[in-house]
N, C-alpha and C positions, 0 to 999 in steps of 0.2 A: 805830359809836358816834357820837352827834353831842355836836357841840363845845358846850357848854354856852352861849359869848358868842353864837355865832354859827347857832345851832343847823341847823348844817351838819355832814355828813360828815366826817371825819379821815379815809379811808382811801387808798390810794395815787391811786384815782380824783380825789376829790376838790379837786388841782391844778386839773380841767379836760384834763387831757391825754388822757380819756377823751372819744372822741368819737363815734366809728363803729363800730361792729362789726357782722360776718353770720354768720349762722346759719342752720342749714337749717328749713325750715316744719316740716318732716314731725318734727321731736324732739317726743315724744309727751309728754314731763316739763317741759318749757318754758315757763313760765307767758308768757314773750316771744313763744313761738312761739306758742301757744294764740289770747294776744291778737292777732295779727297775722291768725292764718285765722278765727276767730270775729269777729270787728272787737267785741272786748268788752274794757273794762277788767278787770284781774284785780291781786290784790294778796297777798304773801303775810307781811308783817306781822306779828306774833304769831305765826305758824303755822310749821312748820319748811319750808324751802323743800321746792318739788316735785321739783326735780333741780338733777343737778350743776350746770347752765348760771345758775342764777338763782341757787345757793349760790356761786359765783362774782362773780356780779355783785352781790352783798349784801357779799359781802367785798372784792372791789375798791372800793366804794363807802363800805364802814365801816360799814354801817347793820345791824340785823338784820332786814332783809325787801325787799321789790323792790316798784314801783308799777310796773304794764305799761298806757302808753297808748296804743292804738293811732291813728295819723295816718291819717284815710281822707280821699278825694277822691271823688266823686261812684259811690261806694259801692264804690270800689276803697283794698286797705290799702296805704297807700305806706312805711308803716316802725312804727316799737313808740319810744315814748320809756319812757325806764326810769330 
């Protein structure tokens, strides 16, 4: 849910204290992981998440959806901002 003043996140992420996390590529439901080996943005937003991994980080984050962007370097993915 985002804060109405701030229109930011409420949920335990939203401190900041959320920084890093790994996960493996190959999770086939992972709109995280998808981004990462496709080098494509994905978003699931309105839509009900694809798996657990991103219905997790929708609700650690407070939101109802995930933005997966994937950070590449000269055509290698170096991580997913989410």
């Amino acid at each position: 849910m985002l804060s109405p003043a701030s229109r930011r996140g409420n949920g335990p992420a939203a401190s900041g204290d959320f920084r890093q996390v790994s996960l493996p590529l190959d999770t086939e439901k992972s709109l995280v992981a998808i981004s990462a080996r496709r080098q494509e943005i994905h978003a699931s937003v309105g839509a009900p998440a694809s798996g657990l991994i991103d219905a997790q980080f929708a609700r650690a984050f407070g939101t109802e959806g995930i933005l997966s962007l994937p950070m590449i370097s000269r055509g290698r993915s170096l991580g997913v901002m989410v």
